[in-house]
TORZA-794606 format. One line per 3 residues: number of its first residue (from 1); their letters; for each residue z, x, y of C-alpha. Coordinates in steps of 0.1 Angstrom, whole numbers, plus 5000, padded with zeros to 4 digits. Each point is the difference from the previous one (the first is absolute). Layout:
! TORZA-794606
NUM	a	Z:X:Y; ...
***
This chain:
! TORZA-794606
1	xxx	5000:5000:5000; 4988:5015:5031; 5031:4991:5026
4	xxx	4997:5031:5026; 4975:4976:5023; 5022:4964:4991
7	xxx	5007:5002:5039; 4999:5010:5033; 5030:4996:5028
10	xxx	4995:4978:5024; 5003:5026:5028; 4970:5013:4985
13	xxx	4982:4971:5000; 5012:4993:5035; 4980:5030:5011
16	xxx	4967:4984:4985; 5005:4969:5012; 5007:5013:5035
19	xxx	4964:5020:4998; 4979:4987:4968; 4980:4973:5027
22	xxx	5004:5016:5030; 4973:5025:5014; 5008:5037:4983
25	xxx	5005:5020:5027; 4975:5026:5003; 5003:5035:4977
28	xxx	5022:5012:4970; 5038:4981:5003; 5029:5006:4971
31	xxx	5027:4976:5000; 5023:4993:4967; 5031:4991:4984
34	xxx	5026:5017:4979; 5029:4998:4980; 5018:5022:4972
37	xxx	5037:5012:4990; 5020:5010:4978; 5029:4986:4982
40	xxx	5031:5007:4982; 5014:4972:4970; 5026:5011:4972
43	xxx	4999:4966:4982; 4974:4988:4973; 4963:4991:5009
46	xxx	4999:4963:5010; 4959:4997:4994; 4979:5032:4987
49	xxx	4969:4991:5008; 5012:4995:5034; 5023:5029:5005
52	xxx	4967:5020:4987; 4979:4984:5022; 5019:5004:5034
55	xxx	5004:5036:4994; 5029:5005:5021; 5031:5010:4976
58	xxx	5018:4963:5012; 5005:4971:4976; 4974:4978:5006
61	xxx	5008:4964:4999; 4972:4977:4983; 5008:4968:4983
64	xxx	4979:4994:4966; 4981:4974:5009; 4993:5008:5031
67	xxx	4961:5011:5003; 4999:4989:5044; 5020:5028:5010
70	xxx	5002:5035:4989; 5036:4998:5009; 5028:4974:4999
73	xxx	5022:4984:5030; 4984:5022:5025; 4984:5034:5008
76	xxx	5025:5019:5021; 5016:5028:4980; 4979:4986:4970
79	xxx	4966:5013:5002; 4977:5028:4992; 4978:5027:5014
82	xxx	4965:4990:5019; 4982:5015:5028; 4963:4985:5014
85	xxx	4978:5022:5022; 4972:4980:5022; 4970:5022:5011
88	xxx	4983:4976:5022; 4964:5009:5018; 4987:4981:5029
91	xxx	4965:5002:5011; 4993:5000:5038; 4989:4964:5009
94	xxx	4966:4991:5004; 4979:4967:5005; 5035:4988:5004
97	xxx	5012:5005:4967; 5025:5020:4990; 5000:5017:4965
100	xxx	5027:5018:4975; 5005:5015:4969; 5040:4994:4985
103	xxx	5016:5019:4971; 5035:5000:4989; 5012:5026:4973
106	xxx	5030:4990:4982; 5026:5021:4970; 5025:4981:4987
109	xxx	5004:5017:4964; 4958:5011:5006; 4974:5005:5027
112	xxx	4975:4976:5006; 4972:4989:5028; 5016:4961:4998
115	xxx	4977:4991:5033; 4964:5009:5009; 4981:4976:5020
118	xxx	4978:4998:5034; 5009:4972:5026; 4981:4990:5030
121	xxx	5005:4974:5024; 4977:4979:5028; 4972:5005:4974
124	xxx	4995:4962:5014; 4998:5001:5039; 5010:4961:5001
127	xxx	5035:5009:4979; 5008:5036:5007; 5031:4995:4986
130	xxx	4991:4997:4966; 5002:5032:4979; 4977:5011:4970
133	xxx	5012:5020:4973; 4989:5016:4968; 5016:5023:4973
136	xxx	5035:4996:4985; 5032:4991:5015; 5027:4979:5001
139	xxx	4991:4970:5008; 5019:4962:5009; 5036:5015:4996
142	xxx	5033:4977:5006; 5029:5024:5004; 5033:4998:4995
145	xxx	5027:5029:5015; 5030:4998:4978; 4987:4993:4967
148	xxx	4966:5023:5013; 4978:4977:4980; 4966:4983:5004
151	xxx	4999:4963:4986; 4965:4998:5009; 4974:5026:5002
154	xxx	4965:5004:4995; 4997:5040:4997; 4964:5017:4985
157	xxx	4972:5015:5008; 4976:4972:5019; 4987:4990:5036
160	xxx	5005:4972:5020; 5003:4986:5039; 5036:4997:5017
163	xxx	5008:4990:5030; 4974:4970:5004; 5014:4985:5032
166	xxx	4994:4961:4992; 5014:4983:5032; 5031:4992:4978
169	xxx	5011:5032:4987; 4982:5029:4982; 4980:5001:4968
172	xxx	5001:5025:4976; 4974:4999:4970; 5001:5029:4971
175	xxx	4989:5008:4964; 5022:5026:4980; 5000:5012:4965
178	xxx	5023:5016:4983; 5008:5032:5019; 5034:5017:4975
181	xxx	4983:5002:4969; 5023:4976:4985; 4993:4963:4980
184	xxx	4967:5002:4983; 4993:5031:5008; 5033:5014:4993
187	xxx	5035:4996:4984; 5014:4970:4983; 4992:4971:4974
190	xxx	4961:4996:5019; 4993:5037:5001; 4966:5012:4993
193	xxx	4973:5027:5001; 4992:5019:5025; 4967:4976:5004
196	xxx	5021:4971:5003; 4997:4976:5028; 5025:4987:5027
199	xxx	5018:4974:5018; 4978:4990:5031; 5018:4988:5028
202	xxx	4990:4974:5030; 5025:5001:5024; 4999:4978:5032
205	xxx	5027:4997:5025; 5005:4981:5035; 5026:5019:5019
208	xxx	5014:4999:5036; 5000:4967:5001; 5024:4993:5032
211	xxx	5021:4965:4996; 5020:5005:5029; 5023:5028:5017
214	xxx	5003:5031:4979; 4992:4974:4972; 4967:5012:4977
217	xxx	4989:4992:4966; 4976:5016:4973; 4983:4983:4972
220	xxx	4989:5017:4969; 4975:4988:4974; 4987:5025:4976
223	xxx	4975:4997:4963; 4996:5024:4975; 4980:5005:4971
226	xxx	4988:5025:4973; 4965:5015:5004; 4991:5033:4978
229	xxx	4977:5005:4971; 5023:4994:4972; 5008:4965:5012
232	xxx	4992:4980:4975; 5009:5028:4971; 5027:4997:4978
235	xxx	5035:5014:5009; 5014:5018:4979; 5037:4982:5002
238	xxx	4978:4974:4976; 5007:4969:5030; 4964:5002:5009
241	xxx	4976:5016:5021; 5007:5020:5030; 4997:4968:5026
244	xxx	5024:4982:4975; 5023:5028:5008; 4997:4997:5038
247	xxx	4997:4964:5013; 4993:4991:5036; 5025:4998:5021
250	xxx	5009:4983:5030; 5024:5009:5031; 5010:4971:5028
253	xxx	5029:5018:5023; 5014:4996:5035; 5018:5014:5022
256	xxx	5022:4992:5031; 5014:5025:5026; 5026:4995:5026
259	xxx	5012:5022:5029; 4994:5034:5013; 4999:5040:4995
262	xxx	5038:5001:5003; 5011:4960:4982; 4975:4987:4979
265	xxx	5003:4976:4966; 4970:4992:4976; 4998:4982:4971
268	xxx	4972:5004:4972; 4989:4976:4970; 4972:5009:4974
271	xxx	4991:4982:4966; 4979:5019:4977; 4980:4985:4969
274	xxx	4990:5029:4979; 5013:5018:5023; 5025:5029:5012
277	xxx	5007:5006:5034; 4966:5019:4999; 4968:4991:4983
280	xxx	4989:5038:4992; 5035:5016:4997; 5023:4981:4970
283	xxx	5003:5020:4973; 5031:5008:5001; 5007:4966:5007
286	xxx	4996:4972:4969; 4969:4979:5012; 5018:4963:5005
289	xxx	4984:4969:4992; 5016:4988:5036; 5022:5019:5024
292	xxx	5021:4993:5032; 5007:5024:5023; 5021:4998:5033
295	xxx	5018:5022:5027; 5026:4993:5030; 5004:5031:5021
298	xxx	5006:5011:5031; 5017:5025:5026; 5026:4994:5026
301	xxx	5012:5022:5031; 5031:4982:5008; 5017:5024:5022
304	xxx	4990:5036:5016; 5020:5014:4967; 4994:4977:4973
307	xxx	4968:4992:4981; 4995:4974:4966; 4967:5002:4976
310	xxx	5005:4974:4973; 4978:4985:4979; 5003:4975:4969
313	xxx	4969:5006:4974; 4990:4976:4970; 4974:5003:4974
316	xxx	4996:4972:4969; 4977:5006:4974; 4992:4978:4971
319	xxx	4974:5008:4967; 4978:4978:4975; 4994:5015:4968
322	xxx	4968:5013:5013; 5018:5017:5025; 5024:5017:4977
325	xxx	4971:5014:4980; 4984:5013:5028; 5029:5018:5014
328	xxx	5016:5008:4965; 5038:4988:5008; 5022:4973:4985
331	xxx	5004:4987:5035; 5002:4965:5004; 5015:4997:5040
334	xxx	5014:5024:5023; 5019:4991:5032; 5007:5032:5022
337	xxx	5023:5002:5032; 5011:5023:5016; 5021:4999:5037
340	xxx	5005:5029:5022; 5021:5007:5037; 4998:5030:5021
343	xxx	5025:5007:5031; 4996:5028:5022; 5022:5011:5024
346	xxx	4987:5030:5024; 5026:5022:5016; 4976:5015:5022
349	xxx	4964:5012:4999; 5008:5025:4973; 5018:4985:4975
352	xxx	5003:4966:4981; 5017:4987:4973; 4985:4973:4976
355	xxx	5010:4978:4975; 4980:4984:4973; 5014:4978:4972
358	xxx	4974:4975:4976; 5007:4982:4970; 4966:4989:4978
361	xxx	5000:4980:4970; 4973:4993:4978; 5001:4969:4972
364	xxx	4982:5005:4971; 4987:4977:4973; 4984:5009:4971
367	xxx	4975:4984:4973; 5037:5006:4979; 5027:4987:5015
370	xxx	5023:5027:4988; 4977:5020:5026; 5013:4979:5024
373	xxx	5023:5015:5027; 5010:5013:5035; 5000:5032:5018
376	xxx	5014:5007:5028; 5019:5028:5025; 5006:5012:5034
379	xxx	4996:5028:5023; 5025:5014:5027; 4983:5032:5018
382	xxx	5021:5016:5027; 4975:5020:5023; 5012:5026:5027
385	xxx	4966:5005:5025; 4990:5026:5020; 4969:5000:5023
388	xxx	4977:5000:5026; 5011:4973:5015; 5018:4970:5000
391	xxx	4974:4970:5001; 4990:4981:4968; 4965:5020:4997
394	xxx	5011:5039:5008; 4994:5023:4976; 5006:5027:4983
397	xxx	5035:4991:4985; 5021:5016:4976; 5022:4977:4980
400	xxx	5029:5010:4981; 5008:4974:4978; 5024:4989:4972
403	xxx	4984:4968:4978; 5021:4981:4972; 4982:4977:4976
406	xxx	5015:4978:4976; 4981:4975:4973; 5003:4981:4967
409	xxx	4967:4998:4978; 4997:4971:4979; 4962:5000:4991
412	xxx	4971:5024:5000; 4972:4970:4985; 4980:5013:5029
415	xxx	4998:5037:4985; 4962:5003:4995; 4996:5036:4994
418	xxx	5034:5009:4984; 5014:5020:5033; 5031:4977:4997
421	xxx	5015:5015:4968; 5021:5028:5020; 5014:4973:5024
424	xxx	5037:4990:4987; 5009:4963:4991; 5027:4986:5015
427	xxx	5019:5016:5030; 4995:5030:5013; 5006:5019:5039
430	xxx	4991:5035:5016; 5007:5018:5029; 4978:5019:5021
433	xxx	4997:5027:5030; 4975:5011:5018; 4979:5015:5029
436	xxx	4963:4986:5011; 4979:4998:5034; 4973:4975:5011
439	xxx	4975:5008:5023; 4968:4984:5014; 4979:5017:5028
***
């Protein structure tokens, strides 16, 4: 299972966003993220495979079960190593148009090119505004902070228009296929060969759309479907051909914001039918017949001193037989939560101190009921900040943190690739220490 790209942080994204459909500005720019530690735990491995995968020394908290998150009850003091690099190129304008180049280098646990792809906007002189793009990117993200997860997303390689101003809000129109390597073409139950074919993605979103007073709204439809040469082959699972193996599957989402830079709410609702929260990035997620998504988060400056993220995150998802033999589990419903509060205090513009605490639970029910059961634990991270200085969005920090996590494992039905096994039944805690900075420039 190929994790090291699962996601991005939002700061990260915020830097795209802020530039992806605006005019590049003219010659080479670099701008990026980062974040990596190390940490200190005497106590028993909560989750191997995500203790390996953070790469940090601390105890990684990761309920079984949970495939939305790569870890449980928040990030802070919970995390792992990642750094993107963004080599951007603008071309001087001309016919007034304005041209780019955009790539972002990423390591995780490996180097890779995860972005490549030309944009160039008032290619139409009546909408100069709206902003072409080809190559491979990500593409139609919804972010979350704490939890740093993306409950819809439409990454690949593909082109498309953004940024279609419509009178009402903006259009954005964009076909992606499948841009990690993964599904199909790639790890679990629907694998195949090298000359397999892919999810294809039509995503369509209306965003911007103003209802009143720092009141806007986004709406989200998206299709997908399998195109490739071995479509109608046989799989080799034995549950029919290659198609059989990927259905189509449909995306309807929304999106409601509230507020400003500095006090801001939104609320997010997806359903899925065949369906992750992406159409060409699930395999490490068991395809669901139906799935319901949803998000309540927001940030709050309520004094000089004292800030408040929180968020409250939800995903259900429920499998026919068919499903099950697609995605090779004993699954029959999932219902994930998970609810996360950070307070900030800042002493002054060079120091801070932040506490985060989450609790997650995630119900599972099996085709058995003996497989039926709950798990469920919480976070406490104790963060001591230095940095720059002392608004929300200064960086570079250094954080040094101490994080306590505590859960009781009933069930590990959703074990699809036997990387539960190490994870103890019953109830179990560790205790962590550690050092890491974040930075974005």
């Amino acid at each position: 299972m190929n994790k090291q790209f699962r996601y991005s942080i939002l700061s990260a994204s915020l830097l795209l966003s802020l530039s992806a459909n605006a005019a590049i500005e003219e010659g080479m720019n670099y701008h990026g993220y980062a974040k990596a530690g190390i940490g200190i735990t005497n106590d028993p491995v909560l989750n191997k495979t995500a203790y390996d995968w953070a790469n940090t020394g601390s105890n990684v908290f990761r309920l079984p079960g949970n495939t939305y998150t790569d870890t449980s009850a928040g990030r802070l003091g919970n995390e792992s190593n990642w750094v993107e690099m963004h080599f951007d190129y603008g071309y001087a304008a001309k016919n007034d148009m304005n041209w780019g180049v955009n790539a972002n280098i990423v390591y995780g646990t490996e180097l890779a090119l995860d972005e490549f792809y030309v944009v160039a906007d008032g290619v139409i002189s009546t909408n100069p505004s709206a902003t072409f793009w080809a190559g491979k990117r990500y593409y139609g993200r919804v972010e979350t902070f704490l939890t740093d997860s993306q409950p819809l997303s439409s990454d690949g390689a593909g082109f498309g228009i953004d940024n279609i101003d419509i009178g009402i809000g903006n259009l954005y129109l964009g076909v992606t296929r499948n841009l990690y390597d993964e599904g199909a073409n790639g790890a679990g139950p629907a694998g195949g060969d090298d000359d397999s074919g892919e999810m294809i993605a039509f995503s369509t979103s209306l965003r911007d759309i103003v209802l009143a007073e720092n009141l806007s709204l986004n709406l989200y439809a998206n299709y997908g479907t399998y195109m490739g040469p071995n479509r109608d082959e046989e799989h080799p699972s034995g549950n029919g051909t290659y198609k059989d193996m990927n259905p189509d599957g449909y995306q309807a989402a929304a999106k409601l914001r509230y507020g400003d830079w500095t006090n801001w709410d939104e609320l997010f609702v997806r359903y899925s039918r065949n369906a992750t929260g992406s159409l060409t990035r699930g395999s490490w997620e068991a395809l669901a017949t139906d799935q319901f998504g949803a998000f309540f988060q927001g940030y709050k400056e309520l004094t000089d001193s004292v800030r408040l993220n929180y968020i409250a995150q939800h995903e259900n998802a429920k499998f026919d037989e068919e499903a099950r033999a697609r995605a090779g589990t004993q699954l029959y419903e999932s219902n994930w939560n998970t609810f996360v509060v950070r307070g900030t205090y800042v002493w002054n513009e060079r120091t801070s101190t932040e506490i985060e605490t989450g609790y997650e639970f995630v119900d599972l029910k099996g085709v058995n009921k003996s497989d039926d059961g709950t798990n469920d634990g919480y976070k406490v991270t104790l963060a001591q900040n230095l940095h720059i200085g002392g608004s929300f969005w200064d960086r570079p920090v250094i954080r040094l943190y101490a994080t306590y996590a505590d859960m009781n494992v009933e069930s590990k039905v959703y074990d699809r690739w036997a990387i539960d096994g190490d994870i103890p039944m019953g109830s179990s805690d560790a205790l962590s220490f550690g050092v890491q900075f974040e930075a974005w420039w």
